[in-house]
C-alpha positions as CSV (number, residue, x, y, z in Angstrom):
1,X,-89.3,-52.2,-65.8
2,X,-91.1,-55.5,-64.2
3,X,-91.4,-53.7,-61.0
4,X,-95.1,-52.1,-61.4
5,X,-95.8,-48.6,-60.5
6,X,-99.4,-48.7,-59.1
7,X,-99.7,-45.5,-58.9
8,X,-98.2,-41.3,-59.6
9,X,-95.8,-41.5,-56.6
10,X,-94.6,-44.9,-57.8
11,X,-94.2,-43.4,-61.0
12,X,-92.9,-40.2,-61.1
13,X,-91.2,-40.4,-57.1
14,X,-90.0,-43.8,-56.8
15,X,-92.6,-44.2,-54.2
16,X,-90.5,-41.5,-51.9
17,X,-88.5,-44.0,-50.9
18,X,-84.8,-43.2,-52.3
19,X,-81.6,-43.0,-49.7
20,X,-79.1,-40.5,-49.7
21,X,-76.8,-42.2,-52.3
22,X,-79.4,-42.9,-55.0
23,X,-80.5,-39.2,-54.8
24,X,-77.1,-37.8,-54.5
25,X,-76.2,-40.3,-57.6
26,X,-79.4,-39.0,-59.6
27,X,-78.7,-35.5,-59.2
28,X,-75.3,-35.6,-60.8
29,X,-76.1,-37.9,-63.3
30,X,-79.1,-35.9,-64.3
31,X,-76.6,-32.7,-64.4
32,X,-74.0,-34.1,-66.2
33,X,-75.2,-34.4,-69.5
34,X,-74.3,-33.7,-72.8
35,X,-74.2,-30.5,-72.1
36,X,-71.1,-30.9,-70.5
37,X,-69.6,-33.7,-72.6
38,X,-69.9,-31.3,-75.7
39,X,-70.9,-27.8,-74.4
40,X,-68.7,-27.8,-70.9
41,X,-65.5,-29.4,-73.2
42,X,-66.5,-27.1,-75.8
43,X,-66.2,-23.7,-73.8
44,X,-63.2,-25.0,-72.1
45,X,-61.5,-25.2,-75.9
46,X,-62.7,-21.6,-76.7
47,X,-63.2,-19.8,-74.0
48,X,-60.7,-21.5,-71.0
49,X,-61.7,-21.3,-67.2
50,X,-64.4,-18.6,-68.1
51,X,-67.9,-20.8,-67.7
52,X,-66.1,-22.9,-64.8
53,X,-68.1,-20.8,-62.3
54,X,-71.2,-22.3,-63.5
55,X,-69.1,-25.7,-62.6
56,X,-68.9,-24.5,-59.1
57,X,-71.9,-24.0,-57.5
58,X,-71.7,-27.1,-54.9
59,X,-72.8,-24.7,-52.4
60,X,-75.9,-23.4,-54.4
61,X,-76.7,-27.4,-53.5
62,X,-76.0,-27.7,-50.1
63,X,-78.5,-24.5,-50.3
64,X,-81.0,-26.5,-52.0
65,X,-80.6,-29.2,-48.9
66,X,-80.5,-27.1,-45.6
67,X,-83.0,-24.3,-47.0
68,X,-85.4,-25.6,-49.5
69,X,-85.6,-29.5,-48.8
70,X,-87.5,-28.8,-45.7
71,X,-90.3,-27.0,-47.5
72,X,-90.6,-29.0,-50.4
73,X,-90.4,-32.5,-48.7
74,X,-92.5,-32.0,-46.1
75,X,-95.3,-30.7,-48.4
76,X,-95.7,-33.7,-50.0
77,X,-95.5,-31.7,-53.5
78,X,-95.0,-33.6,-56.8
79,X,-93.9,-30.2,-58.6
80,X,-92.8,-27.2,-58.0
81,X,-95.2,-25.6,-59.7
82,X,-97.6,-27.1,-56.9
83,X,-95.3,-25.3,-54.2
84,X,-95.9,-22.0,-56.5
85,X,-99.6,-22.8,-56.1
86,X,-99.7,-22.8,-52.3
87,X,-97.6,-19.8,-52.2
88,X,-99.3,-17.8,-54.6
89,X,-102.4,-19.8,-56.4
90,X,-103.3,-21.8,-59.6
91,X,-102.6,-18.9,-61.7
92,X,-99.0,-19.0,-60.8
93,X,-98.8,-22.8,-60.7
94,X,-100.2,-22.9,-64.6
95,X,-97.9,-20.2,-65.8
96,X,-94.7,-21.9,-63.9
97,X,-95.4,-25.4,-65.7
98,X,-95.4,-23.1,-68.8
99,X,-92.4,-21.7,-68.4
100,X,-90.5,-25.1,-67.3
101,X,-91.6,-27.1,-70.1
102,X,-90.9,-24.6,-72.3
103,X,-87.5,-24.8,-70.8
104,X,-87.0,-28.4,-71.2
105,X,-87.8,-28.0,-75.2
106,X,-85.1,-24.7,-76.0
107,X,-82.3,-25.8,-73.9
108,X,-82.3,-29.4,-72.5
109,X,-84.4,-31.4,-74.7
110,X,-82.3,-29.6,-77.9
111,X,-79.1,-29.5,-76.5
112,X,-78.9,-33.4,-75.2
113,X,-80.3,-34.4,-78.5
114,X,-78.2,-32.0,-80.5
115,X,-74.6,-32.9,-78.5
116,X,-75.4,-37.0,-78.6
117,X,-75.8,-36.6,-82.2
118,X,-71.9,-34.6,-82.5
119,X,-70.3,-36.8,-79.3
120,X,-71.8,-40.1,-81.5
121,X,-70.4,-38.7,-85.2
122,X,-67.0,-37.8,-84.2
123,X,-66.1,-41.2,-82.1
124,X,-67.2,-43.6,-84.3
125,X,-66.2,-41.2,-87.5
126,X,-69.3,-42.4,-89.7
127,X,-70.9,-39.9,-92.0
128,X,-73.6,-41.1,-93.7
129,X,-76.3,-44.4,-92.6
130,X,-78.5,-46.4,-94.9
131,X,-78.6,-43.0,-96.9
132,X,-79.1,-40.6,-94.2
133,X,-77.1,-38.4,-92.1
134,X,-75.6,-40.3,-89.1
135,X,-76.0,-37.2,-86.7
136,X,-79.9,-37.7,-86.9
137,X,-79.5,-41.4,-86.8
138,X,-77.6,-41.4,-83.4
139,X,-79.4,-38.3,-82.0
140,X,-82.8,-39.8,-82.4
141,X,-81.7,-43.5,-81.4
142,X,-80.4,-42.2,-78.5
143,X,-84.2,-41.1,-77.8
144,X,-85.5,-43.9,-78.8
145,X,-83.6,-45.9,-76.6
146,X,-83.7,-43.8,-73.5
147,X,-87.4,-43.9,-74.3
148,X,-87.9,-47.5,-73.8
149,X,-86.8,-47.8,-70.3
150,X,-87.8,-44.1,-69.4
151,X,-91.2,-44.8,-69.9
152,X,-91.4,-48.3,-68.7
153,X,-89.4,-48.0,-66.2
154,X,-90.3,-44.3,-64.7
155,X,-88.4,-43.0,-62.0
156,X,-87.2,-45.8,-60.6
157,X,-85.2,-47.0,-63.3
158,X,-83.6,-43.4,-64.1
159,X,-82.8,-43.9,-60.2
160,X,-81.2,-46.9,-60.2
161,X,-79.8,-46.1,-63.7
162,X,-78.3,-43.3,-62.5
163,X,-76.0,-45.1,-60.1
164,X,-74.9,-47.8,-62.6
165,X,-74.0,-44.8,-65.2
166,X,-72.6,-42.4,-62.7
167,X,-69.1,-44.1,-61.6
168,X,-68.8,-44.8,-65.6
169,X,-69.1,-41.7,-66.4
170,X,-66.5,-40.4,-63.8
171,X,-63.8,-43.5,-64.7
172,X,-64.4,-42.6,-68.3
173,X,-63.7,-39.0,-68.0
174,X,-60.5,-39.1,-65.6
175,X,-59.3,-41.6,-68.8
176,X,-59.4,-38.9,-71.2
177,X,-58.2,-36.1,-68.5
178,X,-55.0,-38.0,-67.9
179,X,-54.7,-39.4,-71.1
180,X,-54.5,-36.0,-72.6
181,X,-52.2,-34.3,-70.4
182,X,-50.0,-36.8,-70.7
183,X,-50.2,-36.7,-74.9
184,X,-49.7,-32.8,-74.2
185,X,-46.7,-32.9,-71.9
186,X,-47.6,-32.1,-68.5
187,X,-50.2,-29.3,-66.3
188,X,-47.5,-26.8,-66.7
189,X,-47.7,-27.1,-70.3
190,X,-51.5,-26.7,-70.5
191,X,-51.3,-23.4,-68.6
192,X,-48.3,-22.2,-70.7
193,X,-50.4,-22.3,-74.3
194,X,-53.8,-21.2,-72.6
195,X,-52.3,-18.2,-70.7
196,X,-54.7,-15.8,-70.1
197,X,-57.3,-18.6,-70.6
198,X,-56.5,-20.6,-67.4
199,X,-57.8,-17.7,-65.1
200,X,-61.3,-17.6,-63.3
201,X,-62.1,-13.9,-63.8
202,X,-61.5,-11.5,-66.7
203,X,-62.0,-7.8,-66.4
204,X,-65.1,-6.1,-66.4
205,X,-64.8,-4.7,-70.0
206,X,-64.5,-8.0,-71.1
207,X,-67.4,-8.2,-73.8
208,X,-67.9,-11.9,-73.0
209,X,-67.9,-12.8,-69.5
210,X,-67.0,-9.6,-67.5
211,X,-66.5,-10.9,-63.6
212,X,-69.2,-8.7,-62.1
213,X,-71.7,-9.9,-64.5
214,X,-70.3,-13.5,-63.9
215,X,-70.4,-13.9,-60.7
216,X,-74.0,-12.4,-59.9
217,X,-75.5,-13.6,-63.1
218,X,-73.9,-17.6,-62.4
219,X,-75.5,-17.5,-59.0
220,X,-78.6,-16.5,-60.4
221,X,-78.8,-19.4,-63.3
222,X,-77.5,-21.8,-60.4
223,X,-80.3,-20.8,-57.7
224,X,-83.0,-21.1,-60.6
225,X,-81.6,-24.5,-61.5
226,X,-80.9,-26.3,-58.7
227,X,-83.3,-25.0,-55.7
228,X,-85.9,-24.4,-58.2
229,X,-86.0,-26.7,-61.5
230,X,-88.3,-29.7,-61.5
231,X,-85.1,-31.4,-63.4
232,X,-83.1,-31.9,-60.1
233,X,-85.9,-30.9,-57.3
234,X,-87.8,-33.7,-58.4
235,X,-84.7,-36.4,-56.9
236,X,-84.9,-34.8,-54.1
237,X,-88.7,-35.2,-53.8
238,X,-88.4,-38.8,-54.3
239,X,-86.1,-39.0,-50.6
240,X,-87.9,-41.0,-47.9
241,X,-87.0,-38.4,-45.5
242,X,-85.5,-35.1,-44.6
243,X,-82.4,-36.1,-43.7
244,X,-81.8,-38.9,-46.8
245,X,-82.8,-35.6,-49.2
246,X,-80.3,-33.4,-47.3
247,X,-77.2,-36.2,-47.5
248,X,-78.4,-36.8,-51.1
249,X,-77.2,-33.1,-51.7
250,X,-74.0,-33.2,-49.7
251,X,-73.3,-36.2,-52.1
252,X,-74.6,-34.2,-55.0
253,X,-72.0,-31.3,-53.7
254,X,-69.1,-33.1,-53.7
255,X,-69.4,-34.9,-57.3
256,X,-70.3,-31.0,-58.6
257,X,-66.8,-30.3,-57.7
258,X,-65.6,-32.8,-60.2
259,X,-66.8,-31.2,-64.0
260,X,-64.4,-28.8,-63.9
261,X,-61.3,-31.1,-64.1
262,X,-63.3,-34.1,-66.0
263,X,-64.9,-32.0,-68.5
264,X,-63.5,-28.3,-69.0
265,X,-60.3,-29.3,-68.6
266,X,-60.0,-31.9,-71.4
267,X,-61.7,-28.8,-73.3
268,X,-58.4,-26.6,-72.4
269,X,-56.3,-29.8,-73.3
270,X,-57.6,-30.5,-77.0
271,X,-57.4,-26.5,-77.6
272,X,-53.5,-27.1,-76.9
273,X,-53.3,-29.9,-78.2
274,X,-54.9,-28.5,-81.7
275,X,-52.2,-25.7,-81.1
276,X,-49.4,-28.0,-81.4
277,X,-50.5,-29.9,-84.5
278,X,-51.2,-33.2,-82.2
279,X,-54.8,-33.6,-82.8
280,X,-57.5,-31.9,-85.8
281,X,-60.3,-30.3,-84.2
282,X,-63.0,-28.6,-86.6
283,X,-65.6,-26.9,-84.0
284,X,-64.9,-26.3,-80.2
285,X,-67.9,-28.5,-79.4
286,X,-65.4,-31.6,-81.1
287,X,-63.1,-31.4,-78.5
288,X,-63.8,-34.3,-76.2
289,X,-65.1,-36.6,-79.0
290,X,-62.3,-35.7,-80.7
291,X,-60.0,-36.5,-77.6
292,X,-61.6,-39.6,-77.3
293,X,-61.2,-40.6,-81.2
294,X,-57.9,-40.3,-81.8
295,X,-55.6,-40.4,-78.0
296,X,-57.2,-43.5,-76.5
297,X,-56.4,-47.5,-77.5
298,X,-59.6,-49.8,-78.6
299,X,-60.8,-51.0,-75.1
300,X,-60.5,-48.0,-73.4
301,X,-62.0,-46.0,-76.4
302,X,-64.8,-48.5,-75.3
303,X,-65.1,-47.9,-71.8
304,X,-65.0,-44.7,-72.2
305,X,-67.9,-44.1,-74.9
306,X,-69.9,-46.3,-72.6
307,X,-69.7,-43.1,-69.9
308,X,-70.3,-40.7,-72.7
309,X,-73.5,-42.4,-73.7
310,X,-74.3,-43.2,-70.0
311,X,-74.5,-39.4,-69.5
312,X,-76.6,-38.7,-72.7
313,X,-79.3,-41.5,-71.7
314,X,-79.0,-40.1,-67.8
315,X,-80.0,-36.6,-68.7
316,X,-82.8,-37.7,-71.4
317,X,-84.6,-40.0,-68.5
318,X,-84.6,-37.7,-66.1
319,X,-85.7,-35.2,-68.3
320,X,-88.5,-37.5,-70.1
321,X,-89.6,-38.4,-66.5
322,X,-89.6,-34.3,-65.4
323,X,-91.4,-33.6,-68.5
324,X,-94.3,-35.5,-68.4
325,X,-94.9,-35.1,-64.3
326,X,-95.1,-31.3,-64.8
327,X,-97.4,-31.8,-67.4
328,X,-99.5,-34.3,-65.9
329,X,-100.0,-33.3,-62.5
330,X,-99.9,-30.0,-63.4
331,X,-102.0,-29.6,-66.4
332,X,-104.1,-33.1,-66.7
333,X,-104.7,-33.8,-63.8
334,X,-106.2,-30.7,-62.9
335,X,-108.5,-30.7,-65.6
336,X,-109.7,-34.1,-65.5
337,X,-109.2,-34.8,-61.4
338,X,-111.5,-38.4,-62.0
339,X,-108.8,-39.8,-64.0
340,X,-107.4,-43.3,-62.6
341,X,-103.7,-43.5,-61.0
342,X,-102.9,-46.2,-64.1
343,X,-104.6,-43.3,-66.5
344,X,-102.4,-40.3,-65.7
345,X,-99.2,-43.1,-66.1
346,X,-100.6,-43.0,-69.5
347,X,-100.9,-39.7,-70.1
348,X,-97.3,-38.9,-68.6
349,X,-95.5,-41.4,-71.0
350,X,-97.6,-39.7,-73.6
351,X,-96.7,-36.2,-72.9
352,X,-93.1,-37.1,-73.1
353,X,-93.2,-38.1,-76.7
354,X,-94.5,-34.8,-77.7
355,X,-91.6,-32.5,-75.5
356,X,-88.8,-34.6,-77.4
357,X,-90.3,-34.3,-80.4
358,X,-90.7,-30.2,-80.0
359,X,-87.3,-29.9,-78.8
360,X,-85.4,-32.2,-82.4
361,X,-87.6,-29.4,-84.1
362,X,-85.7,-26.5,-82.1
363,X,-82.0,-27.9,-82.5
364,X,-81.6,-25.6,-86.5
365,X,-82.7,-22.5,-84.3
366,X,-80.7,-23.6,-81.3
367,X,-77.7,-23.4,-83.8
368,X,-78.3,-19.9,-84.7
369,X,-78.3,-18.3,-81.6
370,X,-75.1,-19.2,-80.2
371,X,-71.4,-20.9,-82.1
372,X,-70.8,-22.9,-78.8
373,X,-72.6,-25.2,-77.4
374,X,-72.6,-24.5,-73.5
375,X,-73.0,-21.0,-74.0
376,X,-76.1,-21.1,-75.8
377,X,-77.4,-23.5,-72.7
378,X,-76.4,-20.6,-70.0
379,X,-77.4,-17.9,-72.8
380,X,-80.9,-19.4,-72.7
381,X,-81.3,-20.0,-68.9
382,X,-80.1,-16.5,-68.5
383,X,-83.3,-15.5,-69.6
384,X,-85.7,-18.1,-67.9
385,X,-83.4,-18.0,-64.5
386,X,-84.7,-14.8,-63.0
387,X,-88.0,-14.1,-62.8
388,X,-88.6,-18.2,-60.8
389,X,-85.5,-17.2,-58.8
390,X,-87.1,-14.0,-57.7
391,X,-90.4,-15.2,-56.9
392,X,-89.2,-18.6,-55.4
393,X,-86.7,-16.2,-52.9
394,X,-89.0,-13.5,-52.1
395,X,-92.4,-16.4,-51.4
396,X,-90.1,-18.5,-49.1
397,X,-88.4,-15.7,-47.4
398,X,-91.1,-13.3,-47.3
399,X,-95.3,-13.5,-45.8
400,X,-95.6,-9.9,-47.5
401,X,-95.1,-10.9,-51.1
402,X,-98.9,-11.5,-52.5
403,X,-100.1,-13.7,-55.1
404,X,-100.8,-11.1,-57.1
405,X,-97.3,-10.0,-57.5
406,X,-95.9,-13.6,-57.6
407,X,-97.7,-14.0,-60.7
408,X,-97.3,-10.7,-62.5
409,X,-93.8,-11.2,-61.2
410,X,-93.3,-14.6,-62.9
411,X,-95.0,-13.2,-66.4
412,X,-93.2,-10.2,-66.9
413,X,-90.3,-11.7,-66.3
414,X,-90.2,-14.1,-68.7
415,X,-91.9,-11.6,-71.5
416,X,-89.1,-9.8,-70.9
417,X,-86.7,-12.5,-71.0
418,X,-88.4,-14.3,-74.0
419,X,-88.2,-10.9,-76.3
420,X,-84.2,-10.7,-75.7
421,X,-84.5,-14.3,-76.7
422,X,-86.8,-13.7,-80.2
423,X,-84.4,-10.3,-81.3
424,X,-81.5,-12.3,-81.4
425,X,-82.9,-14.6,-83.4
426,X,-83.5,-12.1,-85.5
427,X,-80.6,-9.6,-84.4
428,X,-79.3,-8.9,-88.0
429,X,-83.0,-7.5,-89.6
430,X,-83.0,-5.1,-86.7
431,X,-82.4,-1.3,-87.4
432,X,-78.9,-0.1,-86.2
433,X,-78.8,1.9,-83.2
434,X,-82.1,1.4,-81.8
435,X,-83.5,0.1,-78.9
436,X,-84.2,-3.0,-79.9
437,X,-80.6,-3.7,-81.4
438,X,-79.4,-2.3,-77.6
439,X,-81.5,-5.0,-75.7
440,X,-79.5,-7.7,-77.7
441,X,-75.9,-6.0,-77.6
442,X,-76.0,-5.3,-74.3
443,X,-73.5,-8.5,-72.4
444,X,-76.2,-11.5,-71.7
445,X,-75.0,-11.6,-67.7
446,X,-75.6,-8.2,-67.3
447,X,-78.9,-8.8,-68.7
448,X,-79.6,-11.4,-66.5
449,X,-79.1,-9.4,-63.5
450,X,-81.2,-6.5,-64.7
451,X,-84.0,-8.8,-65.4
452,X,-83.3,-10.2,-61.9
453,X,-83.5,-6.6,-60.4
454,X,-86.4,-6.0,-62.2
455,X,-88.5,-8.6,-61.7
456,X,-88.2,-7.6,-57.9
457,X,-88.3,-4.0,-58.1
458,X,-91.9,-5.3,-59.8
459,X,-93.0,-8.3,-57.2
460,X,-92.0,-5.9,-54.7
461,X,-94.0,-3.0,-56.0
462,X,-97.1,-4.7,-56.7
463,X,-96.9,-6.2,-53.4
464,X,-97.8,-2.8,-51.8
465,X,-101.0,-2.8,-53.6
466,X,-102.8,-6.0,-53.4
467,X,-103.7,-8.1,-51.1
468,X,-101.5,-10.7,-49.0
469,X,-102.4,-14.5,-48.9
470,X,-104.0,-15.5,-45.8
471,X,-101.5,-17.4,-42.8
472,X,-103.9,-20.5,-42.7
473,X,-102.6,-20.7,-47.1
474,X,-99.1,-20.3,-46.9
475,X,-98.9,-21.9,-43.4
476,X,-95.4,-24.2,-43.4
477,X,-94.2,-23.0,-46.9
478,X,-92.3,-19.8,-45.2
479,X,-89.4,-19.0,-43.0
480,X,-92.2,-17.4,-40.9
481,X,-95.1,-19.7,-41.1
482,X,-93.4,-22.7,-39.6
483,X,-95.0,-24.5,-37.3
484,X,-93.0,-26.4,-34.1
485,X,-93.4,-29.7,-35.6
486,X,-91.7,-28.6,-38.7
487,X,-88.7,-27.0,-36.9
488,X,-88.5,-30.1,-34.8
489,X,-88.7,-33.0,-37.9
490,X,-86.0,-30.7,-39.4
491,X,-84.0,-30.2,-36.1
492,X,-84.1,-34.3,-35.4
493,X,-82.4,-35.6,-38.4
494,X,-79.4,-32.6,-38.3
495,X,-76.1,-34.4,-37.2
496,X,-72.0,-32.7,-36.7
497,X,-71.6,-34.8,-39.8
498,X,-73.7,-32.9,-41.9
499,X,-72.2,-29.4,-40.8
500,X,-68.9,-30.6,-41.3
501,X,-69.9,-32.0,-45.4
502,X,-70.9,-28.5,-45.0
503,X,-67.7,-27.0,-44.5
504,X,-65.7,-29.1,-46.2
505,X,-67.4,-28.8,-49.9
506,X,-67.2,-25.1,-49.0
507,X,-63.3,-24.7,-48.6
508,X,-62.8,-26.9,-51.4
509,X,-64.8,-24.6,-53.4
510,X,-62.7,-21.7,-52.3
511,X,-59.3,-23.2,-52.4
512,X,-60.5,-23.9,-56.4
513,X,-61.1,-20.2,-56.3
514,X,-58.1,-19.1,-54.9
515,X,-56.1,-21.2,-57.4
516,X,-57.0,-20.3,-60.5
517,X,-58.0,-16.3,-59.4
């Protein structure tokens, strides 16, 4: 906080100056939120192994560094929003800043709030506060708290926080993971009393997570969020070169493998636990806390709430920080290009307060849409994922795709996405057996893929009809506009080291998969 940030890349990149470790560090930190502490622990309690794909996408971030990094760091972007407006034009960067901050206020402003709130109840088993519910109370101290060195600080503090918090976090959770299996009796008896539960894939009836609609529908969510969401991009964009940004998400890869053991697992552990009379969970979403609250001695209870709370304030900085650069550079800026550097710091810390406060407003919706916690997150994302995954793929990959089509692309997917969204809401006033109640029934991965499909079938269509952007716009941002210096900057900092992190994060991925098919 007493280092100054002169200016927007001091601000909001950490003057591009961050090394592999620090990035790698800030991506996982940023990821592992509450989310996971509550929703990941939560689903693992109800549902078993069935979100842990979701937990295994280190290779959807090793994409992010060999295929995207090179586009988006040597662009000198702030957003990605800006890279949608070199690609396709200011129409498409507006509507994408939409979207994402609208993003940030149903699912990760909400859900962090919302799960620090539970995580905070359950451990420290208080009530009621100076007359007020103690939910609110540690939800919206969390905030405030976060706030104070979010804003000061800006991204250099989430940075450096993020390093601090991240072994914490990891120490914390390996506690409660070996803690609990030893309370329960062993690995073999956590398979015996979740059966079924412990496997990877269920059959394609399944009304819940059927494996087709798994697998494509994860990968699609995954792509969206990591190669595409300001949330994590924005570390990488902050790299003082290349090759740091690529290493940051080798790093990034290998901690991703972790959340399955740390966090669904302890999930699996308090559902057998519960089962066997050992421990008194209410809610699926109680299970860590509830872990945490009754297995471990004062000390380690300590340590280990310090890693909890480390991961709430992690993912509420980097959010705050991702928040109020899309809608600074993205909106304010725009309109008001004379503003000072010191004024749009400003007006970023000011546009944060408003997101938080949108998303505390959403958390009684939040709850109606989905019982657990992690699955209303993915639920959510299902319908936001596609149509930026589509029209990020098909821009990069493809000179043929027009701006036209980006954008009409990038709003009709999310109308489309946003109505499945606003009928379950309001699934039980709609009249039985009609189309409307068949958009909501149908499984929410199989919608995700057929929002995915469509959304091409229509930025592909419209493509044939309008007009292309010119070579001299989307010139570097393409597989086929590269120019020789590009290929050579990214060629120069490629080492054996980096295609055997490669390799490595890959078969660990896959021996995962093989073990718990």
């Amino acid at each position: 906080m007493r280092q100054k940030e002169n200016d927007t890349a001091d601000y909001f990149l950490a003057g591009r100056n961050a090394g592999w470790l620090v990035i790698g560090s800030s991506i996982f930190a940023s990821n592992i939120g509450s989310e996971h502490l509550v929703g990941l622990s939560g689903a693992g309690a109800q549902t078993g192994m069935a979100m842990a794909h979701w937990e295994l996408q280190s290779f959807i971030i090793i994409l992010l560094g060999w295929m995207f990094v090179p586009f988006y760091w040597s662009s000198k972007i702030y957003t990605m929003p800006e890279f949608l407006e070199r690609r396709y034009g200011p129409s498409s960067r507006t509507f994408l800043s939409i979207i994402s901050l609208i993003s940030y206020v149903l699912t990760k402003v909400s859900v962090t709030v919302y799960a620090g709130g539970v995580v905070l109840q359950t451990v420290l088993g208080i009530d009621t506060l100076w007359g007020f519910d103690f939910f609110w109370v540690a939800a919206i101290g969390l905030v405030l708290i976060t706030g104070i060195y979010t804003v000061l600080g800006g991204m250099k503090a989430i940075l450096w926080t993020s390093v601090i918090q991240t072994p914490v976090l990891i120490i914390g959770s390996v506690v409660i993971l070996v803690t609990g299996l030893e309370a329960l009796g062993g690995f073999a008896e956590l398979e015996r009393i979740n059966g079924e539960k412990m496997s990877l894939f269920r059959p394609a009836s399944d009304p819940n997570f059927p494996w087709p609609g798994v697998i494509f529908g994860s990968m699609i969510i995954g792509f969206w969020y990591w190669c595409t969401d300001q949330y994590i991009v924005q570390r990488v964009l902050s790299a003082k070169g290349i090759q740091a940004a690529r290493r940051g998400t080798f790093f990034a890869g290998y901690l991703k493998l972790l959340p399955v053991f740390i966090f669904l697992f302890p999930g699996m552990i308090a559902f057998a636990l519960n089962e066997k009379g050992i421990i008194q969970m209410d809610t699926p979403d109680q299970a860590f806390a509830t872990l945490v609250s009754t297995l471990l001695p004062a000390g380690v209870k300590g340590i280990v709430i310090g890693g909890l709370i480390a991961a709430l304030m992690s993912s509420l900085a980097s959010l705050f920080n991702s928040s109020a650069t899309l809608f600074t550079i993205d909106f304010y800026k725009r309109f008001k290009p004379e503003s000072s550097e010191q004024h749009l710091v400003k007006v970023g810390r000011m546009a944060t307060l408003v997101v938080v406060a949108l998303g505390v407003i959403w958390i009684p919706v939040m709850q109606m849409v989905a019982d657990v916690l992690y699955e209303y997150l993915q639920l959510v994302q299902s319908l936001i994922a596609p149509a930026v995954a589509v029209v990020f793929l098909l821009g990069v990959f493809s000179k043929r795709i027009t701006p036209t089509a980006g954008f009409i692309g990038l709003v009709g997917g999310f109308i489309l996405g946003m109505t499945r969204l606003v009928l379950q809401i309001f699934s039980d006033s709609l009249p039985a057996g009609g189309i409307l109640e068949s958009l909501v029934t149908v499984n929410w991965l199989y919608y995700c893929i057929g929002l995915f499909l469509a959304t091409c079938a229509i930025v592909i269509g419209v493509s044939f009809f309008t007009q292309r952007a010119p070579d001299s716009q989307i010139a570097g941002i393409t597989y086929g506009s590269i120019s020789p210096e590009q290929k050579a900057e990214i060629k120069a900092g490629i080492t054996k080291w980096d295609i055997f992190h490669t390799v490595v994060i890959i078969a660990i991925t896959v021996g995962i998969y093989v073990r718990f098919w």
